[in-house]
N, C-alpha and C positions, 0 to 999 in steps of 0.2 A: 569497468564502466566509467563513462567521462565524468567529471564531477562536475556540476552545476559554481562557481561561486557569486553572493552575493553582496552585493555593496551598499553602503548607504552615504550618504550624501548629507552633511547638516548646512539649512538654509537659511538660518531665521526660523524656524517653521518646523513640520515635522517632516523625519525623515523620509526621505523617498528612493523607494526599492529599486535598483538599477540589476534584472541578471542579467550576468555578463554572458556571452556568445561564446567564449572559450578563453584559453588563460594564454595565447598569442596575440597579444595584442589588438584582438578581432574587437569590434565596436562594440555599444552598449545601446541597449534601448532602455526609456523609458517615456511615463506619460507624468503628467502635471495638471493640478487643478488650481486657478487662481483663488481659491478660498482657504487652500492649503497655505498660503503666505499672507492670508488677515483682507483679502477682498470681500468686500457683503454682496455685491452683486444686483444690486432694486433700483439699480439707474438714476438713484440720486446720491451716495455718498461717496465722494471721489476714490475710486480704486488705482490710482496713477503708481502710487506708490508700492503695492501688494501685483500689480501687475508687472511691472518693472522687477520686481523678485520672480515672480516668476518667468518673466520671460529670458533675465539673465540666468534664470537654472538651466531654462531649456536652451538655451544659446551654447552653454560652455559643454551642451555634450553635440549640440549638431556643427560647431567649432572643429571641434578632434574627428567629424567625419560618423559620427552617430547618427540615430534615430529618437527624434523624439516628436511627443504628441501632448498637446495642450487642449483639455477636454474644457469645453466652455458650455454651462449650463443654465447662463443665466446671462442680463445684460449690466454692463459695467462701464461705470464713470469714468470720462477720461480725460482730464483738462491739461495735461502735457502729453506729448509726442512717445507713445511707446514702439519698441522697434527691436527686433535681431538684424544682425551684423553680419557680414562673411558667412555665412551660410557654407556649410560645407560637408554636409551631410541631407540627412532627409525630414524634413519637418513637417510634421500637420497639424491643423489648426481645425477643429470638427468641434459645429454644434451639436445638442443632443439634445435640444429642446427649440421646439418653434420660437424665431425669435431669441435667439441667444442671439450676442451679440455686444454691440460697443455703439456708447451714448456720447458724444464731445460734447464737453461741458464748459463754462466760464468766457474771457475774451481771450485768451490769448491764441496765436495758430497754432493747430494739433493734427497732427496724423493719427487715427486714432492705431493703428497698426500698420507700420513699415518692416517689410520683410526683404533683405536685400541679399544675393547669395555674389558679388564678386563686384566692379567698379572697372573703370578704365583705367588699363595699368601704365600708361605710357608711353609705350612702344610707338612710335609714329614715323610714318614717312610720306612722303610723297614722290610722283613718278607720273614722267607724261606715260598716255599707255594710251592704247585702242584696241578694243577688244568689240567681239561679236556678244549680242543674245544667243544665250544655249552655250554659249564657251566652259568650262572648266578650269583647261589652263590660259593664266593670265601672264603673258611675254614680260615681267616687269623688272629680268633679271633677278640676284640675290637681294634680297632685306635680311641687313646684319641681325641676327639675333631672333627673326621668326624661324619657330620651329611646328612643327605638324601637329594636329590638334587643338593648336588655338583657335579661337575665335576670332575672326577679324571685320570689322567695320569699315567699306568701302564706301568712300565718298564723293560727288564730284558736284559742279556744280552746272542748271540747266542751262545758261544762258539768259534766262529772265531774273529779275531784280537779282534778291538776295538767294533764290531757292535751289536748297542743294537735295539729289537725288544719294538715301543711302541705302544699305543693301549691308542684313549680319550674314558671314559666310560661316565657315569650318575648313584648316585649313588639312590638305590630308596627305600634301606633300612638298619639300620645295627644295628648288636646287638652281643652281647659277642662273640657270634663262629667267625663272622666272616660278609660280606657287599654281600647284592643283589645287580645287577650292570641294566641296564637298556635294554642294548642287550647285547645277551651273548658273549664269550671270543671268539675271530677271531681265535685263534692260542692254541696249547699245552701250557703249561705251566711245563715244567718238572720237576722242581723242584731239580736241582742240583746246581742252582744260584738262590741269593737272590735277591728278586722282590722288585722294588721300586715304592713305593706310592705318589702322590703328587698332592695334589687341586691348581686344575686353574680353575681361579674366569672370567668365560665368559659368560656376561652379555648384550652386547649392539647387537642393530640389524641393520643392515646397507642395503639399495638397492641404487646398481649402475648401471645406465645405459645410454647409448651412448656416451661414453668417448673416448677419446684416450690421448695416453702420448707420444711424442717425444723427444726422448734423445738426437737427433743428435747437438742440439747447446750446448753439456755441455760437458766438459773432465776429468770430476770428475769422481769419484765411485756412478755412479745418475742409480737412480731408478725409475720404473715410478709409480706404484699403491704397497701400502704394508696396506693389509687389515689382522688384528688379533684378537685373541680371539672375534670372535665374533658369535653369536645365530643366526642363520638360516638368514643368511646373502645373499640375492639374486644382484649376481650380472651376469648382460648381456651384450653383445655387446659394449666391452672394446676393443680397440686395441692399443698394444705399439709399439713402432721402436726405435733403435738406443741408446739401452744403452748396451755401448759395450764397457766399461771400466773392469779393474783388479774386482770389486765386482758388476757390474753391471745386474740388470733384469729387465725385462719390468713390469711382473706381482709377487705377490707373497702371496701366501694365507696362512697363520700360523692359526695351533689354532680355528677350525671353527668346527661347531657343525651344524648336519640338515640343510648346505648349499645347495644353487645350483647356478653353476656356467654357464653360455651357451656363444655361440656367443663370445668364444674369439678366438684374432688375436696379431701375432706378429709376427716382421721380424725385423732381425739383432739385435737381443738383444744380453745377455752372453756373456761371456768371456773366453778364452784357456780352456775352457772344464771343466774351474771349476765351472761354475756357468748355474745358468739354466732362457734363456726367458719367463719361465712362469712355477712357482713353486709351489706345493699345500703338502704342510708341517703338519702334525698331524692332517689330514681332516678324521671325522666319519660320518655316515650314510649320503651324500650327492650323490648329483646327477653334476655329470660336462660331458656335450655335449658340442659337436661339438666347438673343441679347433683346432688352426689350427697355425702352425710354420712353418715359410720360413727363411731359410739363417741366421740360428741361431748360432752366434759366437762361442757359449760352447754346454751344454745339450740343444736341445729345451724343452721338459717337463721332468720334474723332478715330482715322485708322491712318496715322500715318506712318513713312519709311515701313511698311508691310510687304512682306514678299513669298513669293509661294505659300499663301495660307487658303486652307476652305471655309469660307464663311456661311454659314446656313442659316435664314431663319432670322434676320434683326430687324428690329421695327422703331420707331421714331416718331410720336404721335406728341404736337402741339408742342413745338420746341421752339421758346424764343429766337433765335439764333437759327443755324444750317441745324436741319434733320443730321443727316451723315454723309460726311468729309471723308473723302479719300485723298489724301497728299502725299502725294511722291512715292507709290507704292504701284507696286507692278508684280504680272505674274501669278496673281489670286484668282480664287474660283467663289463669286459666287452664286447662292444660290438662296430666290424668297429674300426680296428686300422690299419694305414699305416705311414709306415717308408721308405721315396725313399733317394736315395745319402746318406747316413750317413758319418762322416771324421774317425766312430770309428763304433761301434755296434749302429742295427737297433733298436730292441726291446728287452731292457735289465731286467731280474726278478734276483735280485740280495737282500742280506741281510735277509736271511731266508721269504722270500716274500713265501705264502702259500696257499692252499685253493681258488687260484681264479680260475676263468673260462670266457676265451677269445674266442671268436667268431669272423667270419671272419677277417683273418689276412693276410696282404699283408705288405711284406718286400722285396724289390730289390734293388738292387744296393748299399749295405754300404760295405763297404772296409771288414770290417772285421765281425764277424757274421752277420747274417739278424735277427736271434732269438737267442738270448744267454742266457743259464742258466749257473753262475756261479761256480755252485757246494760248498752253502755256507748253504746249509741247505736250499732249496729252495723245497720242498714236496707238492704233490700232488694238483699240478696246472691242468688244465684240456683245454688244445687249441684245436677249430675245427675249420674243415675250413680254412688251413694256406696255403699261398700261399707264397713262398721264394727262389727264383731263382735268380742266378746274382750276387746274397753274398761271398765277399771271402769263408765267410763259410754258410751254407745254416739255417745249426740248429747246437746249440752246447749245449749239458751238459755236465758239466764237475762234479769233484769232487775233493775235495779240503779238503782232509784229516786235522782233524779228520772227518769232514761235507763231507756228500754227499747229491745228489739233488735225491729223491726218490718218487717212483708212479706218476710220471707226467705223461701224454697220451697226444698224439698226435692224432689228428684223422682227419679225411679228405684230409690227405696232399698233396698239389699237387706234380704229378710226374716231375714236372720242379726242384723238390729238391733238388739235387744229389750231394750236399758239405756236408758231413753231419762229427759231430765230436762228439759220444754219447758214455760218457766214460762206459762201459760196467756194470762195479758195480753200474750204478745208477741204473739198470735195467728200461731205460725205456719202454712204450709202445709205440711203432708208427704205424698207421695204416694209408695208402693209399688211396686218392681216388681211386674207378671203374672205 
């Protein structure tokens, strides 16, 4: 019979029981609690210190490609930046009590937990190229040095000001002509700008669930959850409040690959409109339900460079700033969006955002558009279903020379619409309900 061995680990603290999976080499689990390394947990005596112990325990085994689990029971002070690194195994991070959670504390900036699983490794090229939507393979000849499996970061720029369109792939093979990519290209590729190439190394897998993050004791630039580069990372039923400083957000997702994001909540995060309560940054094939924003300082949701994702279910009620921003994201499906009170535009598709298709849409009451196309190369988006009444403006495309916003359709619109501001060369379609 195989024999179990077990190990223990001295931390500061008492030991914690790691069984081993087998005696090759095979990884280790185990779980960690921050009380075991001297945190009290009552959301007033700083735990920065006892949390940093533990989270360097649980680091050095999801490092070597482990599994570990950080059982949080209570809510904990956090007046510097706690965080794991290289990610290279599977972490999770689970409440177990209503309210568990992390308190930023003091002035200085804090993340109250950064979990990052890989970073940009360097690898970079550039290559004129022109390629189709739905492509695969991309003609861009060899790139010294990329091999199959990696991730890669396709860039390019729209033609309007500064804004670049990018797009995470998978790369699944490559040879002299040129790289098969693992889902096909969201967007055109026109090839009158050169496209930029670059491996980001996203390895670790992270599940988060029942968390929250309170900003309101801190007056720093504090943030509450910044989750990156990381591999099908499932995080649930997060809620943030109160980080509503100059760089402040509650949530923020960089860099994810085949995530799924559900059951998130925040009120009063962001700041003057420049920042966003719950951001989801260079997200590919993922699924994010039912997100929900109240009394959001700046942007509530910010979705930009997003590509082939399903969004189901997000909502944006009384947000100083844009309800929810789409930027330069193409390819996505979604479905159930609502934008009530905005201090700026409801539902904004801006930075050559393309190819997607939005289902039931309810926009009332934001000051200035309820649906906004900015006319920046925003084409053939497809909404039904839209309901937009009560908007300074009800629906707006615009165009925005040399970029125009072109074959978008409107369909099912309700006749409560009647602001409408559709600059005539976009040619768009708009069809009415019966």
């Amino acid at each position: 019979m195989r024999r179990k061995l077990l190990r223990a680990i001295s931390l500061t603290g008492p030991a914690i029981l790691l069984p081993a999976r087998g005696l090759r080499g095979e990884t280790l689990d185990a779980s960690f609690r921050p009380e075991d390394f001297g945190a009290v947990g009552n959301a007033i005596n700083d735990d920065t210190f006892a949390l940093a112990k533990c989270f360097d325990a649980a680091g050095a085994i999801v490092r070597k490609g482990g599994n570990a689990t950080i059982v949080l029971a209570n809510v904990y002070a956090v007046a510097a930046t706690t965080s794991i690194r290289n990610i290279n195994g599977n972490l999770s991070l689970i409440g177990t009590q209503p309210g568990a959670g992390f308190k930023a504390v003091g002035t200085d900036d804090v993340i109250c937990v950064h979990l990052s699983g890989g970073r940009q490794v360097g690898l970079t090229w550039t290559a004129e190229l022109k390629a189709s939507r739905g492509d695969r393979f991309v003609p861009v000849g060899s790139l010294s040095g990329l091999v199959p499996r990696q991730n890669l970061l396709l860039s390019q720029p729209t033609g309007y000001a500064k804004d670049v369109q990018r797009y995470l792939n998978r790369v699944v093979d490559v040879s002299d002509n040129g790289i098969e990519l693992e889902f096909p290209l969201p967007n055109d590729i026109p090839g009158q700008f050169s496209t930029r190439f670059d491996v980001i190394d996203i390895t670790g897998s992270v599940k988060i669930k029942n968390l929250t993050f309170d900003g309101t004791g801190n007056s720093g630039n504090s943030t509450g959850l910044k989750a990156d580069f990381l591999r099908a990372p499932v995080v649930t039923h997060v809620t943030s409040r109160g980080f509503d400083q100059e760089r402040g957000e509650g949530q923020s997702y960089l860099y994810c690959y085949r995530g799924s994001f559900s059951g998130l909540r925040d009120q009063r995060s962001g700041r003057s409109g420049s920042t966003n309560s719950i951001k989801f940054y260079v997200i590919s094939n993922s699924r994010i339900y039912d997100v929900q924003v109240q009394n959001s300082k700046g942007f509530a949701i910010g979705l930009t460079h997003c590509s082939y994702c399903k969004v189901k279910d997000i909502a944006s009620i009384g947000a100083a700033g844009r309800g929810i921003k789409l930027f330069s994201s193409s390819a996505n499906e979604f479905s159930g969006v609502r934008v009530i009170d905005s201090g700026k535009t409801g539902l904004s598709v801006t930075g050559g955002s393309s190819y997607n298709r939005f289902e039931a849409i309810e926009t009332k009451h934001n000051k200035q558009a309820g649906l906004w196309l900015n006319g920046t190369g925003n084409n053939f988006n497809r909404f039904m279903g839209v309901q937009s009444a009560q908007n300074g403006t009800d629906i707006q495309v615009a165009a925005t020379p040399p970029l125009l916003d072109q074959g978008n359709l409107f369909s099912e619109v309700s006749r409560d619409a009647k602001r409408l501001a559709i600059d005539p060369r976009t040619r768009t379609e708009l069809r009415w309900q019966r």
